[in-house]
Each structure stands twice: as C-alpha cells, then as structure tokens.
mmCIF file of the N, C-alpha and C atoms, coordinates in Angstrom:
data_MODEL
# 
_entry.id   MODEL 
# 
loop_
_atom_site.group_PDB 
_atom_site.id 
_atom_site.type_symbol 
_atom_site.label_atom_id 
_atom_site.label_alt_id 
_atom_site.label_comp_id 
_atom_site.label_asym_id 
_atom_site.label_entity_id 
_atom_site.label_seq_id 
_atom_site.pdbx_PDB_ins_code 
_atom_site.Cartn_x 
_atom_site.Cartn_y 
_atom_site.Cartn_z 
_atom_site.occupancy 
_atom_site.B_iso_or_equiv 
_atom_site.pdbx_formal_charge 
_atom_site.auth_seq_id 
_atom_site.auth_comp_id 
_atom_site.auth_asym_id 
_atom_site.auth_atom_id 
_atom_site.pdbx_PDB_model_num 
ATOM 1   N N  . UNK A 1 1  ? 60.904 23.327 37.056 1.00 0.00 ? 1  UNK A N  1 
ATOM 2   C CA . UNK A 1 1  ? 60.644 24.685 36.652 1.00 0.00 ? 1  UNK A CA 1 
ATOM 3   C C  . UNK A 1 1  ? 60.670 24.816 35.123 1.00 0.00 ? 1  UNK A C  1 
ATOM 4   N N  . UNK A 1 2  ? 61.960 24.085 34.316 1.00 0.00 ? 2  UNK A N  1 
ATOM 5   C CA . UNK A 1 2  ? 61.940 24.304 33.461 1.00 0.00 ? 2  UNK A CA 1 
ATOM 6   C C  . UNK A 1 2  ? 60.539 23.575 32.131 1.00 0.00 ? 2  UNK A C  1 
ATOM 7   N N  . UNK A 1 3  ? 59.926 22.301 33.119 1.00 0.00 ? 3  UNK A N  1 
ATOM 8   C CA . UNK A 1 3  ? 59.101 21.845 32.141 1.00 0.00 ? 3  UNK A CA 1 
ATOM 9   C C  . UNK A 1 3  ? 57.477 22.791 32.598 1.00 0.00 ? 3  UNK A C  1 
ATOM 10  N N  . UNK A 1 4  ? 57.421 23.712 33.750 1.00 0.00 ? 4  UNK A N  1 
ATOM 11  C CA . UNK A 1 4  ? 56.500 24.468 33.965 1.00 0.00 ? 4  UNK A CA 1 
ATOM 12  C C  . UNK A 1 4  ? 56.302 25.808 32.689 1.00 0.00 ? 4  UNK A C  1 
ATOM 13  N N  . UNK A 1 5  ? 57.447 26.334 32.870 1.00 0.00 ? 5  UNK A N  1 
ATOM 14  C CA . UNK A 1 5  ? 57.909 27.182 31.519 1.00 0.00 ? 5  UNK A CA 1 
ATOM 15  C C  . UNK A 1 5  ? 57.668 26.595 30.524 1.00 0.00 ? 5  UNK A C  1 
ATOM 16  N N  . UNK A 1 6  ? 58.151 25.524 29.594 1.00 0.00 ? 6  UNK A N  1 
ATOM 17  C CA . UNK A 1 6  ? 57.304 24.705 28.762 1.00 0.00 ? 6  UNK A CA 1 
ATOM 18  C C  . UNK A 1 6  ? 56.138 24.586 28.224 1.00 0.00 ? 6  UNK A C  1 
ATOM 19  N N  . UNK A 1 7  ? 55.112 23.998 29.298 1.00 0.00 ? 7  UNK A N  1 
ATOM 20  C CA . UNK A 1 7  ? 53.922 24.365 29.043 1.00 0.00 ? 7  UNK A CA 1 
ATOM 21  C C  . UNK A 1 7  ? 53.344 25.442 29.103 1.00 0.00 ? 7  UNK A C  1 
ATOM 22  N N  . UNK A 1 8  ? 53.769 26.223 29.828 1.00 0.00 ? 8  UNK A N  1 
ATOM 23  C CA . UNK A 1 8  ? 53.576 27.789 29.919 1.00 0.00 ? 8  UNK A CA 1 
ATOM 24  C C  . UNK A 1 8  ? 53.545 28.485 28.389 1.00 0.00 ? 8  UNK A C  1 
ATOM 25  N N  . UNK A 1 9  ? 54.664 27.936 28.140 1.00 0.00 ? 9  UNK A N  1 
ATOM 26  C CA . UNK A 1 9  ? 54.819 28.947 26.087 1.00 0.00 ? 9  UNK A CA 1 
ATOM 27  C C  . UNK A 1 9  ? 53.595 28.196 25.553 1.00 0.00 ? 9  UNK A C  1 
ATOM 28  N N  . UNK A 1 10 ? 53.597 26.342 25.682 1.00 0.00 ? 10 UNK A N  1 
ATOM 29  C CA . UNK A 1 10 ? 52.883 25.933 24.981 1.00 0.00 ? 10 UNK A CA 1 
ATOM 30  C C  . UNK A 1 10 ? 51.527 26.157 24.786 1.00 0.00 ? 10 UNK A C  1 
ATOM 31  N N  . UNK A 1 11 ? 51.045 26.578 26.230 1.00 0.00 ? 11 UNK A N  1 
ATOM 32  C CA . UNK A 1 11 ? 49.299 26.821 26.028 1.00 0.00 ? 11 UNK A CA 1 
ATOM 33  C C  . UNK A 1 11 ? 49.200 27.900 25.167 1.00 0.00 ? 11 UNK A C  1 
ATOM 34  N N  . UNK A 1 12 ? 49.999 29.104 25.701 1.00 0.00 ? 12 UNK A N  1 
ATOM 35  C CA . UNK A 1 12 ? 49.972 30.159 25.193 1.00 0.00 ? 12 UNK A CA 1 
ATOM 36  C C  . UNK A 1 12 ? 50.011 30.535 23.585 1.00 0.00 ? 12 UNK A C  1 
ATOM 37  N N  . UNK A 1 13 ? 50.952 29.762 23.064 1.00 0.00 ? 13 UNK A N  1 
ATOM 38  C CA . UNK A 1 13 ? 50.876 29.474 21.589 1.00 0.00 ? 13 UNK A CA 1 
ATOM 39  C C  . UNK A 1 13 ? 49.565 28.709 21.014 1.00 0.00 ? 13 UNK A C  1 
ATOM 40  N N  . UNK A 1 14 ? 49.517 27.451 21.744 1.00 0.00 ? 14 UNK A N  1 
ATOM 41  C CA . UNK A 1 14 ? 48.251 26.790 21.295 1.00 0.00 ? 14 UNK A CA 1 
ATOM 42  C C  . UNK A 1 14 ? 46.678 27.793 21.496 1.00 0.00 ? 14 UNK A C  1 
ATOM 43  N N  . UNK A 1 15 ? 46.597 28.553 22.600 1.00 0.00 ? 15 UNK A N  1 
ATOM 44  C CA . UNK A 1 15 ? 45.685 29.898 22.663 1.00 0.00 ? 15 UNK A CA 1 
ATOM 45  C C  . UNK A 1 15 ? 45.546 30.520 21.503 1.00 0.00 ? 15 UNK A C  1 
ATOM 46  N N  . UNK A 1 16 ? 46.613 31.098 20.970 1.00 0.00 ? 16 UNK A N  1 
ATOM 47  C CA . UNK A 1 16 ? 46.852 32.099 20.155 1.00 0.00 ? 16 UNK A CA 1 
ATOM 48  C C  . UNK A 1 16 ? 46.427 31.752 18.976 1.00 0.00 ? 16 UNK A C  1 
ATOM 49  N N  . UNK A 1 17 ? 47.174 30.168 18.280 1.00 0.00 ? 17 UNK A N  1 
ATOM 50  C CA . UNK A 1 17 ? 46.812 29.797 17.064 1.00 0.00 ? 17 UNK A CA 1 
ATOM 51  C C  . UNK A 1 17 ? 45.295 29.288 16.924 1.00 0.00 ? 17 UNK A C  1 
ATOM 52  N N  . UNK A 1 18 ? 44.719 28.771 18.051 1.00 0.00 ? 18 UNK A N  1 
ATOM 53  C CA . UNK A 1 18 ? 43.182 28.365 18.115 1.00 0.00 ? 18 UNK A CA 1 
ATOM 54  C C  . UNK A 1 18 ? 42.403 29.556 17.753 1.00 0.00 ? 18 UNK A C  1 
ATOM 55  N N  . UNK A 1 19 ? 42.403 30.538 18.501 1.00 0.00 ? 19 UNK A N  1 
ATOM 56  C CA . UNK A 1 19 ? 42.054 31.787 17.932 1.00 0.00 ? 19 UNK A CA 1 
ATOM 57  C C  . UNK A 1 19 ? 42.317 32.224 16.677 1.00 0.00 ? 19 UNK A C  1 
ATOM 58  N N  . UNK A 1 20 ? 43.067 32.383 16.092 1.00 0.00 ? 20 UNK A N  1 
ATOM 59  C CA . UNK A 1 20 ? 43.498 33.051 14.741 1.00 0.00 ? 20 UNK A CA 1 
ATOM 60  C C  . UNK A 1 20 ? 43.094 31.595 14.090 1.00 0.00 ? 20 UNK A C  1 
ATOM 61  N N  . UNK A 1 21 ? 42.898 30.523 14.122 1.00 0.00 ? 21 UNK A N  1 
ATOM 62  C CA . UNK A 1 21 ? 42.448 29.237 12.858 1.00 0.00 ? 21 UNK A CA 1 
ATOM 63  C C  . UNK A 1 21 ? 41.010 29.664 12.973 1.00 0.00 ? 21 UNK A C  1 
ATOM 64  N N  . UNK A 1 22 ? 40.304 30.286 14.206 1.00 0.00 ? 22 UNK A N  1 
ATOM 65  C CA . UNK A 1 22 ? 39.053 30.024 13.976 1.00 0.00 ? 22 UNK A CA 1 
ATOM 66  C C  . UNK A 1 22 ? 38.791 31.481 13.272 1.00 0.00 ? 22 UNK A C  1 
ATOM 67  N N  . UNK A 1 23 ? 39.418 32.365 14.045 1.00 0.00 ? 23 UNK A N  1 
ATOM 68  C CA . UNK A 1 23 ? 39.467 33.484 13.033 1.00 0.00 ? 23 UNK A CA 1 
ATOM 69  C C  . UNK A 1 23 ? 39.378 33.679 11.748 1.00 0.00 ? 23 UNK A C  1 
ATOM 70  N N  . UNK A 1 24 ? 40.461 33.082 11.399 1.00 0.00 ? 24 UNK A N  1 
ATOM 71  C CA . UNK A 1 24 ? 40.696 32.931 9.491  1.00 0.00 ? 24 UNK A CA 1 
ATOM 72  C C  . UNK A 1 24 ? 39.537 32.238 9.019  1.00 0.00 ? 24 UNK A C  1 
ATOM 73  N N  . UNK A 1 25 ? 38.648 31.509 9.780  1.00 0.00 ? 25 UNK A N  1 
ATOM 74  C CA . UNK A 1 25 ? 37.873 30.628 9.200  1.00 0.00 ? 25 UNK A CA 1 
ATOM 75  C C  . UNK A 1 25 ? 36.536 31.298 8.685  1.00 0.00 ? 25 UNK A C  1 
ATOM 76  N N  . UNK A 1 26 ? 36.397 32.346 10.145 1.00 0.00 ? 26 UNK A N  1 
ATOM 77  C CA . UNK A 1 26 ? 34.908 32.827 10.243 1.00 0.00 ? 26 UNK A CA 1 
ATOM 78  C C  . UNK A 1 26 ? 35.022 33.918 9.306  1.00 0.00 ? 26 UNK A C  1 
ATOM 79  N N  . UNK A 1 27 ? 36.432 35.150 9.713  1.00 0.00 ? 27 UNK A N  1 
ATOM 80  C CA . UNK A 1 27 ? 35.966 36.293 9.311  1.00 0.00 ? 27 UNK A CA 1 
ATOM 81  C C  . UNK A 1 27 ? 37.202 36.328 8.165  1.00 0.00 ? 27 UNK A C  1 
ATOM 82  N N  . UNK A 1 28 ? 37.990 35.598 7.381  1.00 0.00 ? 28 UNK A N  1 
ATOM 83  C CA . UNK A 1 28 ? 38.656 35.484 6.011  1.00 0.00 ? 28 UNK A CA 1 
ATOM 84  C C  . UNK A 1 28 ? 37.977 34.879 5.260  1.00 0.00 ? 28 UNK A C  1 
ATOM 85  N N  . UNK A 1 29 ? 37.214 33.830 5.322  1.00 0.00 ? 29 UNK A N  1 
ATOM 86  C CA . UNK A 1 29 ? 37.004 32.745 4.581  1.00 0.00 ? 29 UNK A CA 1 
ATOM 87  C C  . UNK A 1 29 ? 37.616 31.659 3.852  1.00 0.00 ? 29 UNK A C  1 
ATOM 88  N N  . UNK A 1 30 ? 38.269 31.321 5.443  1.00 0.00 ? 30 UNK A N  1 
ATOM 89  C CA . UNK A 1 30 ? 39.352 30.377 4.699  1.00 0.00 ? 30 UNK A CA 1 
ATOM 90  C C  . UNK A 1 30 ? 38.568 29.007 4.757  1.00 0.00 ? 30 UNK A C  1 
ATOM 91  N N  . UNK A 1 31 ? 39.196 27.970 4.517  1.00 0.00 ? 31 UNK A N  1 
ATOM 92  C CA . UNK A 1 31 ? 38.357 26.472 4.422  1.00 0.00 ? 31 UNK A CA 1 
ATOM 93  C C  . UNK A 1 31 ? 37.941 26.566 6.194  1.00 0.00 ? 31 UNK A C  1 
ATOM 94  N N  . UNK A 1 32 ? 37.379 25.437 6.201  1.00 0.00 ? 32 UNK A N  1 
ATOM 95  C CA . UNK A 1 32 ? 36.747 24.738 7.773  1.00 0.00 ? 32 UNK A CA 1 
ATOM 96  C C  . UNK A 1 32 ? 37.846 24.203 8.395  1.00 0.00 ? 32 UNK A C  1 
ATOM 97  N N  . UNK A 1 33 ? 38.597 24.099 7.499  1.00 0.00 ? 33 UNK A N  1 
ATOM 98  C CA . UNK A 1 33 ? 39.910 22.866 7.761  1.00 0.00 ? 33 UNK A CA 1 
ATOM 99  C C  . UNK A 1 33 ? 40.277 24.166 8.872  1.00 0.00 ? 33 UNK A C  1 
ATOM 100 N N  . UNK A 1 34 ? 40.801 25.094 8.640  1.00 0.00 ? 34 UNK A N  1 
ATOM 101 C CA . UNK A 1 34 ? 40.975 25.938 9.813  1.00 0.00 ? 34 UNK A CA 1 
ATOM 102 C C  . UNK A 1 34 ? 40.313 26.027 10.921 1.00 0.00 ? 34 UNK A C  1 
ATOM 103 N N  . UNK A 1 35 ? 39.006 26.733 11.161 1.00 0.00 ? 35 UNK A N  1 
ATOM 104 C CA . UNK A 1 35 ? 38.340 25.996 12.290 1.00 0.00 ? 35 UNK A CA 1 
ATOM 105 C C  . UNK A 1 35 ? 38.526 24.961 13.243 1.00 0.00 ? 35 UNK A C  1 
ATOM 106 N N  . UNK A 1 36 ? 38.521 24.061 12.247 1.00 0.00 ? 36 UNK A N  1 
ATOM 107 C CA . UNK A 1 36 ? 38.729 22.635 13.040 1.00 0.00 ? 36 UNK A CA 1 
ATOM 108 C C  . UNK A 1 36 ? 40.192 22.557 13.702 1.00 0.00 ? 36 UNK A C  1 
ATOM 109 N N  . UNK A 1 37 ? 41.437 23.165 12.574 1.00 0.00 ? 37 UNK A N  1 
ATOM 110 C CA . UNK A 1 37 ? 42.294 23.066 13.431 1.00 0.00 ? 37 UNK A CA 1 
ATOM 111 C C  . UNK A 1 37 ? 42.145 23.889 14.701 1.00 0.00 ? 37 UNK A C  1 
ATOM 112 N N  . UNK A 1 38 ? 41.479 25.197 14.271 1.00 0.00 ? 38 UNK A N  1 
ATOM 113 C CA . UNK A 1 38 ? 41.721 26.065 15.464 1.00 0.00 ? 38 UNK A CA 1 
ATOM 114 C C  . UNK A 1 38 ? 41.118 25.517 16.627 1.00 0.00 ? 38 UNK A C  1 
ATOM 115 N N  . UNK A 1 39 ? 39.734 24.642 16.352 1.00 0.00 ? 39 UNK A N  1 
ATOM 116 C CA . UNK A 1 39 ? 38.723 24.361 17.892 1.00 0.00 ? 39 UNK A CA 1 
ATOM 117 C C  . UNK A 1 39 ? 40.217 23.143 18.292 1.00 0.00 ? 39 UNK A C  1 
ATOM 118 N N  . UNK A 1 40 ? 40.803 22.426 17.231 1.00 0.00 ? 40 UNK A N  1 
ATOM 119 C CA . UNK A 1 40 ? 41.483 21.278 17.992 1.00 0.00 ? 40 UNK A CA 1 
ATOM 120 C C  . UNK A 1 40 ? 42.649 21.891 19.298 1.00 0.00 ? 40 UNK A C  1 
ATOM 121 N N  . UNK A 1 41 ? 43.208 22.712 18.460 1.00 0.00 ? 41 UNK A N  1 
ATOM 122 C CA . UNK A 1 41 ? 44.489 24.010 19.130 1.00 0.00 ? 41 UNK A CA 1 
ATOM 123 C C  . UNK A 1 41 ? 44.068 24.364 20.610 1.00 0.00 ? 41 UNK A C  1 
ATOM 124 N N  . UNK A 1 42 ? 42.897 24.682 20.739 1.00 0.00 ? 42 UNK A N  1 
ATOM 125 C CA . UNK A 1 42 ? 41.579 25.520 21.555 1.00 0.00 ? 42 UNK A CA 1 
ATOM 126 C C  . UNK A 1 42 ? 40.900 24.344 22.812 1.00 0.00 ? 42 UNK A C  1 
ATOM 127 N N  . UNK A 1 43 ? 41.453 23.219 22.451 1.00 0.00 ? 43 UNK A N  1 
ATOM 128 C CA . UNK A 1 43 ? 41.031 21.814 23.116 1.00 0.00 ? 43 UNK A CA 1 
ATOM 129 C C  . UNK A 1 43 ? 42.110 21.987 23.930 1.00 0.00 ? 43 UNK A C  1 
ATOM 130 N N  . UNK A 1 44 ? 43.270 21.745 23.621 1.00 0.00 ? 44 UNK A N  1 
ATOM 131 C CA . UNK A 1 44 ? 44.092 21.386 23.107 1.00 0.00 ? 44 UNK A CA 1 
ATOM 132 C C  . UNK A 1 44 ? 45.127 22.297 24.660 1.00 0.00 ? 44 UNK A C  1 
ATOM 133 N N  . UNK A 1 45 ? 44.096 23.768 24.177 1.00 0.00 ? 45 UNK A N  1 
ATOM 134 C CA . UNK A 1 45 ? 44.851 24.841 25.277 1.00 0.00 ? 45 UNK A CA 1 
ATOM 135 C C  . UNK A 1 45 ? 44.320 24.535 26.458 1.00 0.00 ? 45 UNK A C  1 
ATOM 136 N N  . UNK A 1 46 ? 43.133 24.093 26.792 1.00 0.00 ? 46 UNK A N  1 
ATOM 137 C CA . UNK A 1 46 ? 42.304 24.035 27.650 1.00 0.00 ? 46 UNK A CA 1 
ATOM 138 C C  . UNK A 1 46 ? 43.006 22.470 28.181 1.00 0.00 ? 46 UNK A C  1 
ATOM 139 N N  . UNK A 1 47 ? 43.667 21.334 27.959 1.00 0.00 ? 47 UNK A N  1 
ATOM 140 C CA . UNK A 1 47 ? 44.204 20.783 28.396 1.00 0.00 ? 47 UNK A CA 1 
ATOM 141 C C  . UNK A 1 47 ? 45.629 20.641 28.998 1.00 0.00 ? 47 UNK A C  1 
ATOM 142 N N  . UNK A 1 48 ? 46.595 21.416 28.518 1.00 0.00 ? 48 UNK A N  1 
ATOM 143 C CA . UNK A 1 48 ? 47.909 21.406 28.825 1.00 0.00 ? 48 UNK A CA 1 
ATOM 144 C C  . UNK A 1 48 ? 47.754 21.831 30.217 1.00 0.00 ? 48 UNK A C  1 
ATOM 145 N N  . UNK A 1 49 ? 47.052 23.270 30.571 1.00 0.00 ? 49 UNK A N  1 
ATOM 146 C CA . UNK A 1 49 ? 47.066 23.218 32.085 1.00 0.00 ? 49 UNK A CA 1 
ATOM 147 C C  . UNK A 1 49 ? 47.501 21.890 33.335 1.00 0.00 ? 49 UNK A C  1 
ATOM 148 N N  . UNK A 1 50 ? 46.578 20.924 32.503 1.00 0.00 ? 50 UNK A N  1 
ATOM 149 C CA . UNK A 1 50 ? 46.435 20.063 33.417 1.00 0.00 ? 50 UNK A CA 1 
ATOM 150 C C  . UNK A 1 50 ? 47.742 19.431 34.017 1.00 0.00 ? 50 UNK A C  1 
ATOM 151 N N  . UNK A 1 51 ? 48.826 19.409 32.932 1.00 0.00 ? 51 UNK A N  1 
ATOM 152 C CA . UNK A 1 51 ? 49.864 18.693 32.792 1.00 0.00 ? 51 UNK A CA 1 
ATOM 153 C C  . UNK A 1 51 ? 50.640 19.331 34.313 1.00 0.00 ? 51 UNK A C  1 
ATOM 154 N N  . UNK A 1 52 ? 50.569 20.780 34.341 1.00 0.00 ? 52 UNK A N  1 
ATOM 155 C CA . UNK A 1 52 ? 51.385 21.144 35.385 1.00 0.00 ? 52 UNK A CA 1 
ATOM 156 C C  . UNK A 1 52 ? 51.492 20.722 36.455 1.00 0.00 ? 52 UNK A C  1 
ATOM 157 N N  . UNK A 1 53 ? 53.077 20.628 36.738 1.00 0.00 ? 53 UNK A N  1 
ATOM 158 C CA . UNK A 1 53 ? 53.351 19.955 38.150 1.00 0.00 ? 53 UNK A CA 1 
ATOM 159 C C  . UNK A 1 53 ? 53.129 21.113 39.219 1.00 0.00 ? 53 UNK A C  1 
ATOM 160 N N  . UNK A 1 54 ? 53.270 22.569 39.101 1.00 0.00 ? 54 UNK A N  1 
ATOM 161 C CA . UNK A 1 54 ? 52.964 23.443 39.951 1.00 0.00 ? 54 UNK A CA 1 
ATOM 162 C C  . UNK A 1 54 ? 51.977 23.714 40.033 1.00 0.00 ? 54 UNK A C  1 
ATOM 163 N N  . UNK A 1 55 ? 51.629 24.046 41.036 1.00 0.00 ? 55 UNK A N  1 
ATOM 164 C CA . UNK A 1 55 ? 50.348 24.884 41.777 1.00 0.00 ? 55 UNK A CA 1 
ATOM 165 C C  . UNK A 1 55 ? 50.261 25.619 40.497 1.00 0.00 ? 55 UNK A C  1 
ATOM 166 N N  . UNK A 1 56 ? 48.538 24.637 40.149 1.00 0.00 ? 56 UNK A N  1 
ATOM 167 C CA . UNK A 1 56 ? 47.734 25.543 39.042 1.00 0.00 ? 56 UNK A CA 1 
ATOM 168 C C  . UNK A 1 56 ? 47.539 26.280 39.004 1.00 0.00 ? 56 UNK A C  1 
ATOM 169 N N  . UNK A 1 57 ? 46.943 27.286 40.441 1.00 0.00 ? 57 UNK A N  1 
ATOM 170 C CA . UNK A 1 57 ? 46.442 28.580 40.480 1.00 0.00 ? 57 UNK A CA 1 
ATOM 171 C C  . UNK A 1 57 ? 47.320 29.458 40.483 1.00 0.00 ? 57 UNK A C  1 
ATOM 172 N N  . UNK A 1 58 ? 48.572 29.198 41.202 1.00 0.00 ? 58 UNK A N  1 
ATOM 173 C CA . UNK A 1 58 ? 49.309 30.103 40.550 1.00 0.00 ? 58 UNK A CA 1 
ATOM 174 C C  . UNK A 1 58 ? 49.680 30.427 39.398 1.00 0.00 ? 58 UNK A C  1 
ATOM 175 N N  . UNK A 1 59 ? 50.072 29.316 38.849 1.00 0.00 ? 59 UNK A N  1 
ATOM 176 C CA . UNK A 1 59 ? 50.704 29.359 37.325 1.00 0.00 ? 59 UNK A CA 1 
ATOM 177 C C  . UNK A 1 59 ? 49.543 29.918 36.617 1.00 0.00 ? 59 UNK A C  1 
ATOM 178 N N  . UNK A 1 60 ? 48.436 29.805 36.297 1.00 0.00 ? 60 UNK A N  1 
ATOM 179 C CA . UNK A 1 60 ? 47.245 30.383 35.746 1.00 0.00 ? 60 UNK A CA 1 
ATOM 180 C C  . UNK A 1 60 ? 47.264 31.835 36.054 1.00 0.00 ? 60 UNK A C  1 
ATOM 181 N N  . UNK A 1 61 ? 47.189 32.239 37.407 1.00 0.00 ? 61 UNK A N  1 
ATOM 182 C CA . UNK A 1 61 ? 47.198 33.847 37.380 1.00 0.00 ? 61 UNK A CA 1 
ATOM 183 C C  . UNK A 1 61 ? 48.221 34.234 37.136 1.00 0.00 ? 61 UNK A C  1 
ATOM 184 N N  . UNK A 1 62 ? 49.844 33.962 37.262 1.00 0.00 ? 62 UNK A N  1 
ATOM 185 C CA . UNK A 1 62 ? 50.808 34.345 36.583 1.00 0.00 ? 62 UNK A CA 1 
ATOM 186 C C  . UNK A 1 62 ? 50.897 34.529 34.780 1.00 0.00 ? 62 UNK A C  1 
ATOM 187 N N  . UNK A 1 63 ? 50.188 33.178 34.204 1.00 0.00 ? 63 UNK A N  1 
ATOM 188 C CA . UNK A 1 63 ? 49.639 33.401 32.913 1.00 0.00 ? 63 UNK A CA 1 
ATOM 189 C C  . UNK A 1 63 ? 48.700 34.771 32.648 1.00 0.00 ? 63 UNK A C  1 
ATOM 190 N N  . UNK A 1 64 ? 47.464 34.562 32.891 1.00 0.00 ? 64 UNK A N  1 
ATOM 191 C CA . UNK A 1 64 ? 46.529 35.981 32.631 1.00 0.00 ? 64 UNK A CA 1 
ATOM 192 C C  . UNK A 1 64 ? 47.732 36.797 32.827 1.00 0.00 ? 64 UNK A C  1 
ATOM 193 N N  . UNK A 1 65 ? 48.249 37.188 34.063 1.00 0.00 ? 65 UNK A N  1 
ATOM 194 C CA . UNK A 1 65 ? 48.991 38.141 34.223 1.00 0.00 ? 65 UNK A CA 1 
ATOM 195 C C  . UNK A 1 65 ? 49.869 38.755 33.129 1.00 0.00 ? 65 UNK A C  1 
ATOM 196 N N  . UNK A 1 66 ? 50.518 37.754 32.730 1.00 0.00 ? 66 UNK A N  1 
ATOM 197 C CA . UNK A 1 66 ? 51.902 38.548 31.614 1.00 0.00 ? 66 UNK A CA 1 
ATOM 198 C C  . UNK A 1 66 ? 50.955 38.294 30.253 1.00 0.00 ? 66 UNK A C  1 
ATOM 199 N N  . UNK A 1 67 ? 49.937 37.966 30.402 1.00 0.00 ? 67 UNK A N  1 
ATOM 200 C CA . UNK A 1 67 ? 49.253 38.252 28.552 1.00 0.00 ? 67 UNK A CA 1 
ATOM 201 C C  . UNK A 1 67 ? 48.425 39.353 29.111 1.00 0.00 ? 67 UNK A C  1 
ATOM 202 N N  . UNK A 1 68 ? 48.075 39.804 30.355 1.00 0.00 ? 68 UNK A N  1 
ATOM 203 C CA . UNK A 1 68 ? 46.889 40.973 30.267 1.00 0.00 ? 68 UNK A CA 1 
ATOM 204 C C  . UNK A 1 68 ? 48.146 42.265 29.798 1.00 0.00 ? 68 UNK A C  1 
ATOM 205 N N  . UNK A 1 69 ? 49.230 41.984 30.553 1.00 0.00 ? 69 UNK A N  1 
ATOM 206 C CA . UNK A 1 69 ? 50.323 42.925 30.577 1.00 0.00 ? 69 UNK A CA 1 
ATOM 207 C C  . UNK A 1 69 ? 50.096 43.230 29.377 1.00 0.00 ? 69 UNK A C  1 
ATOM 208 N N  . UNK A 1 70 ? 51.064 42.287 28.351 1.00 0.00 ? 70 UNK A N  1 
ATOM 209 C CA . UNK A 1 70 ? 51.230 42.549 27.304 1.00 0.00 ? 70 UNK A CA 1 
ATOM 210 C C  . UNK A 1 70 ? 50.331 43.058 26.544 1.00 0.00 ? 70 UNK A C  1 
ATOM 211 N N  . UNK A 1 71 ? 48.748 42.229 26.683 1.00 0.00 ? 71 UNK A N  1 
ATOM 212 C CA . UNK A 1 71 ? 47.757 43.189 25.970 1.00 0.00 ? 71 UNK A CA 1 
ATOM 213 C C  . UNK A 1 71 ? 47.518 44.350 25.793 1.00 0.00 ? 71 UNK A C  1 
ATOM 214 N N  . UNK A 1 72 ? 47.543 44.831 27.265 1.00 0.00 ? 72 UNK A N  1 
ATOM 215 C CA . UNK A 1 72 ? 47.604 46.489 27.831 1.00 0.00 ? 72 UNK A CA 1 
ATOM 216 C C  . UNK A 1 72 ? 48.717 47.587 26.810 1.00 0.00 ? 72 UNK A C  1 
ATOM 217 N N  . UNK A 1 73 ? 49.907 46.472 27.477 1.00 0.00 ? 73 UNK A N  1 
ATOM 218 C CA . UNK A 1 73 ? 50.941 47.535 26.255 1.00 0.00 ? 73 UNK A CA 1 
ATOM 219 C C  . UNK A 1 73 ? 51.161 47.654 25.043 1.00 0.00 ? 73 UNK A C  1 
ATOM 220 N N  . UNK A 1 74 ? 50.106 46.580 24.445 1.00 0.00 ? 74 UNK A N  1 
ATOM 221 C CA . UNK A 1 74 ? 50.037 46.781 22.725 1.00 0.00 ? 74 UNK A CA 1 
ATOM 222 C C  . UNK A 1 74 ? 48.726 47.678 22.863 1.00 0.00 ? 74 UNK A C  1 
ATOM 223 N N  . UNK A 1 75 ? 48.413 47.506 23.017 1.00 0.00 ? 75 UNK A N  1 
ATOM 224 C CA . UNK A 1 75 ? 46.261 48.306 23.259 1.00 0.00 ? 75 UNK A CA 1 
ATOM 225 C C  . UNK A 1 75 ? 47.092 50.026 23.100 1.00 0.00 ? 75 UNK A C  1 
ATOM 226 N N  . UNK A 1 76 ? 48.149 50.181 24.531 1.00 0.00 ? 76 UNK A N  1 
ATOM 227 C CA . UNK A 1 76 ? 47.889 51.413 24.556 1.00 0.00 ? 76 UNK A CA 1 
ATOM 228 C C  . UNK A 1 76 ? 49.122 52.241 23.413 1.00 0.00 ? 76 UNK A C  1 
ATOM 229 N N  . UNK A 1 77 ? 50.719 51.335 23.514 1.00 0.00 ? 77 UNK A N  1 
ATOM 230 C CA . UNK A 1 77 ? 51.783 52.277 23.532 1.00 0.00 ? 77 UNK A CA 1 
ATOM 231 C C  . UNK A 1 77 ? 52.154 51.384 22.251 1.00 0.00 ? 77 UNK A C  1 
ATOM 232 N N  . UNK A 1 78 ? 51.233 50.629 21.547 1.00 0.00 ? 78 UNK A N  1 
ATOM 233 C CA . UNK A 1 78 ? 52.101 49.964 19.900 1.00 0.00 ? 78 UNK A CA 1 
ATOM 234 C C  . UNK A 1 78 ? 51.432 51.474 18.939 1.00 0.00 ? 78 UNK A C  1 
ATOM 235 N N  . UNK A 1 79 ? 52.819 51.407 17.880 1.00 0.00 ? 79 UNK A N  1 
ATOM 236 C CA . UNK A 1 79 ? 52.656 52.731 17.282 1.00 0.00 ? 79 UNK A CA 1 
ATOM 237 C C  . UNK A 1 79 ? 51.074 52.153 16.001 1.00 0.00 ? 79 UNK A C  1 
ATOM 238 N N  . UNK A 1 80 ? 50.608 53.552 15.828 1.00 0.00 ? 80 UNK A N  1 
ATOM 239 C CA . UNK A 1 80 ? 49.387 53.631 14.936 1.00 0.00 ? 80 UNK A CA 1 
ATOM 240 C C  . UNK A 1 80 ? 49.410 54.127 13.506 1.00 0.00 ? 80 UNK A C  1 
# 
C-alpha cells in the first residue's frame, strides 16, 4: 500500500512539473531546456503507472478522482 501511495504522489508531481516546464517554455520564454525537461517529466508520468502493483484501473480512477476534486475546489471556492 505504502509503495502504491508512492507512486501515486510521484506521477502526480511528475504531471504537474511536465506541465509547468513546458509551460514556462512556451508561454514565459524560458530556454528549451525547460520543455525538454518538462516533455522528459511528461514521459516520465505516463510511465510510473506502470510500476503499480495494484489494480491499475482502480488506482487511475482514484487518481483523476482526488485531482478532479481538487481542481473543482480551487476553480470554484479559492479566494479572487
């Protein structure tokens, strides 16, 4: 359980930073070097799945699940 949780933070982080390297890259103008880290991050997320010893499909819709959550409650109730 505990190395399911593990990868669980890890994709999720590696998600996050792939996004924001490619981000900074396209719409800051930061070097490529970002990009690249971000597509590597972005590889990177798209592989850890694999690692899991639990039932993928669950663990995957439990994932979406607590990031749609969270999305929802920053979208609607983070102050403006």
């Amino acid at each position: 359980m505990i190395q399911s949780i593990f990868y669980f933070i890890i994709a999720g982080i590696f998600e996050i930073g792939g996004g924001y390297g490619i981000w900074l890259w396209l719409r800051e103008d930061r070097s490529i070097l970002y990009g690249v880290a971000g597509s590597l991050l972005l590889i990177l997320y798209g592989y850890i799945p694999t690692l899991q010893t639990e039932n993928f499909g669950r663990v995957y819709a439990a994932y979406g699940g607590i990031f749609a959550l969270i999305g929802v409650g920053t979208i609607l109730y983070a102050p403006r």
